[in-house]
matplotlib code that plots the C-alpha trace (Angstrom):
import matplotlib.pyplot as plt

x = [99.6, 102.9, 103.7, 103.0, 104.7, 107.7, 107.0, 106.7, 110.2, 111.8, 110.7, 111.7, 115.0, 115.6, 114.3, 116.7, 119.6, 119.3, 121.5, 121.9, 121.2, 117.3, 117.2, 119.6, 117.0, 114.2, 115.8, 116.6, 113.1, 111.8, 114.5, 113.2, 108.9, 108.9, 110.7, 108.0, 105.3, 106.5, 107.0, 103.2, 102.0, 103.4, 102.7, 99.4, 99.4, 100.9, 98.4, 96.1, 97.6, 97.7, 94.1, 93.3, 95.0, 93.8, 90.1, 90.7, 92.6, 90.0, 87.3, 85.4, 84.4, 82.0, 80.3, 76.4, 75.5, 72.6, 70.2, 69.3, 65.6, 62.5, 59.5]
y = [115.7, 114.9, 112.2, 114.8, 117.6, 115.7, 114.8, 118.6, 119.4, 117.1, 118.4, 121.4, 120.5, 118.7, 121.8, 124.5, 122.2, 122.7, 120.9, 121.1, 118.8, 119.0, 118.7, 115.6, 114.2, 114.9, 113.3, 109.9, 110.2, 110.7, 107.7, 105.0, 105.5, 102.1, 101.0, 102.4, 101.3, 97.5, 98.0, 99.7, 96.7, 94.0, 95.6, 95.5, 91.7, 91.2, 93.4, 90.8, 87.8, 88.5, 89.2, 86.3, 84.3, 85.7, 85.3, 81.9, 81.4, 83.1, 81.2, 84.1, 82.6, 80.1, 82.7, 82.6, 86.0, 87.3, 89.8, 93.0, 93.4, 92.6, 91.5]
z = [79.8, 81.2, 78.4, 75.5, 77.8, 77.4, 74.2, 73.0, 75.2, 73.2, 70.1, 70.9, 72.0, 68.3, 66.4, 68.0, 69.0, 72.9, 75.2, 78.9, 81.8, 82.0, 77.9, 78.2, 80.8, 78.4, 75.3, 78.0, 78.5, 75.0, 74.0, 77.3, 76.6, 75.0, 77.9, 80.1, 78.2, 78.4, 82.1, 83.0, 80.7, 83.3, 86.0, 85.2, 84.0, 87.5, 89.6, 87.7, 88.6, 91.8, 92.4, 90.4, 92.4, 95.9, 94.7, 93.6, 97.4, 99.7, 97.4, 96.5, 93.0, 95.1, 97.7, 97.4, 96.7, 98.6, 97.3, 99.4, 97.9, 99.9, 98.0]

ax = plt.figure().add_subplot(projection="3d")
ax.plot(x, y, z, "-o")
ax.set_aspect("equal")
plt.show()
């Protein structure tokens, strides 16, 4: 919602010419979403690395895993 929010602003703000201070900030936003894009991307290749690296450190890829089912 708020991406196409701002993506229909800026439309808008093409179409009829506007200009102003919050249309500026909408047309730096429209201009920067690549930007953001890249930047959501690595943070989520770091949040990975990190965990990977924690789990591989704590050892949690050799804990015996214990079943909770009685027969």
């Amino acid at each position: 919602m708020l991406i196409g929010g701002i993506e229909a602003l800026g439309l808008v703000s093409d179409k009829l010419g506007l200009s102003g201070g919050f249309w500026d900030g909408v047309g730096t936003l429209n201009d920067n979403f690549n930007n953001l894009g890249f930047a959501i991307i690595g943070i989520f290749i770091a949040a990975w690395a990190v965990s990977h690296i924690v789990y591989k450190a704590k050892g949690l890829d050799e804990a015996d895993v214990v079943s909770a089912v009685r027969k």
